[in-house]
C-alpha positions as CSV (number, residue, x, y, z in Angstrom):
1,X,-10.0,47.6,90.3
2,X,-11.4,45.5,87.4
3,X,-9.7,42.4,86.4
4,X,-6.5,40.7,88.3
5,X,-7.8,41.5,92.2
6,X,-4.9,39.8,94.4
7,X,-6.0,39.6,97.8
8,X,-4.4,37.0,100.3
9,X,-3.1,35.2,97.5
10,X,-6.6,34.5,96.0
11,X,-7.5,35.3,92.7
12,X,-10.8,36.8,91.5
13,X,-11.1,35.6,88.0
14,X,-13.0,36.9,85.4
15,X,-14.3,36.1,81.8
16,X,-11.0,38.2,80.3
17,X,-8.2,36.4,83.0
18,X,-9.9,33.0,83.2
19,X,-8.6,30.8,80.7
20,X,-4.7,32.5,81.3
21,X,-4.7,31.7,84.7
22,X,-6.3,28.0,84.2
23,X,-3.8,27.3,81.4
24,X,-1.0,26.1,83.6
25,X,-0.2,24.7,86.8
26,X,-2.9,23.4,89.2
27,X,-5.7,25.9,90.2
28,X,-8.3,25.4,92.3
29,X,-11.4,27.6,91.1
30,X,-14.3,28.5,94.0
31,X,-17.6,29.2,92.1
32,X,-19.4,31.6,94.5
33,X,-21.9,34.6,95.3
34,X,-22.1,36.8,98.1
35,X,-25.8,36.2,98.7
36,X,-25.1,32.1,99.0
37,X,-24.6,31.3,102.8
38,X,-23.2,27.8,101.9
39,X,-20.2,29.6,100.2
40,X,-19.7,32.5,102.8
41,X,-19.2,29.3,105.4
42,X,-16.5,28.0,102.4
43,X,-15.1,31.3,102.4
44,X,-12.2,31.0,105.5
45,X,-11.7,27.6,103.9
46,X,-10.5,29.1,100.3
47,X,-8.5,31.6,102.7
48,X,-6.5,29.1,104.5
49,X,-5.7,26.8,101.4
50,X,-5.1,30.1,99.5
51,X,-1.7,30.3,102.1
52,X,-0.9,26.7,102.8
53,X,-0.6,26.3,98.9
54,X,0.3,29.3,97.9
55,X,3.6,29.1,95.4
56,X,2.3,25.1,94.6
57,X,-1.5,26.0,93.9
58,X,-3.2,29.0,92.2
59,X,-6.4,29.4,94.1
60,X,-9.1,31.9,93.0
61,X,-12.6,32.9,93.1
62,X,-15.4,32.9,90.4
63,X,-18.4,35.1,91.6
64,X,-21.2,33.8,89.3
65,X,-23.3,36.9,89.3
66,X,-20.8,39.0,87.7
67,X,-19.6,36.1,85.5
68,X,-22.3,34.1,85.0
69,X,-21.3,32.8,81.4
70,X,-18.4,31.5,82.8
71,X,-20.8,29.3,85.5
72,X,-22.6,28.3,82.4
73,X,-19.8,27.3,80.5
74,X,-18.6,24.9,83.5
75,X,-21.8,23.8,83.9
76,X,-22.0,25.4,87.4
77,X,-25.7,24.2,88.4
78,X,-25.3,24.5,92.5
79,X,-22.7,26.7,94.3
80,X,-20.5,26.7,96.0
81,X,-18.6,24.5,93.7
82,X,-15.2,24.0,93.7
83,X,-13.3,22.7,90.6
84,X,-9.7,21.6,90.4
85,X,-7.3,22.1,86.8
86,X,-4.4,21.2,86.2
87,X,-2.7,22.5,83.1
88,X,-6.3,23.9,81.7
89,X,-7.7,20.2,82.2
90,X,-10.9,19.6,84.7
91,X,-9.4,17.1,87.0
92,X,-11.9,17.1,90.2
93,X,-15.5,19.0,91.3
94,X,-16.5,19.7,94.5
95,X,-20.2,20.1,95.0
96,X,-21.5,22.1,97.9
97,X,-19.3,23.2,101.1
98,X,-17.2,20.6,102.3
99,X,-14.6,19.9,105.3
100,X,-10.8,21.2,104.3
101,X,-9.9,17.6,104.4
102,X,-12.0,17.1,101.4
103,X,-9.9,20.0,99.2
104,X,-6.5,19.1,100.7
105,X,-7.3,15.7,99.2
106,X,-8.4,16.5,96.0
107,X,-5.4,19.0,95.6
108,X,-2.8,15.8,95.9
């Protein structure tokens, strides 16, 4: 299925659903590709904020190789990278695989 793909309360956004979803509420958005080892290690990370937030945070996946103008237009230079909205706004990056405390934080 193209588009909207719910699984475990994660997201996987696309060029067409990005901006919607971003627009209100606070999202966290995990730019990643299957090939980067870094953000398979991230990946059980995403998964368990994905429940502990879920109904407060929308959390959801970017895979830059089959969206790579949306990497571009967020200036996604190293991956994974993790980027926090709230109501459409950029209010924290994450650079590079990090410790849950790190995204827990950033989330507050």
């Amino acid at each position: 299925m193209k588009g909207v793909n719910l699984t475990m309360s994660k997201l996987n956004l696309t060029s067409g659903n990005f901006d919607s979803v971003i627009a209100s509420g606070q999202v966290l958005v995990d730019f990643w590709a299957e090939w980067c080892m870094p953000c398979r290690m991230l990946g059980p990370v995403i998964d368990d904020l994905a429940v502990e937030y879920e109904g407060r945070v929308t959390v959801a996946k970017v895979n830059i190789d089959d969206e790579s103008a949306l990497a571009a237009r967020y200036d996604v230079m190293s991956i994974p990278t993790v980027v926090i909205f709230k109501d459409g706004v950029e209010q924290k990056r994450i650079v590079g695989a990090q410790p849950k405390e790190e995204y827990t934080a950033a989330l507050k």
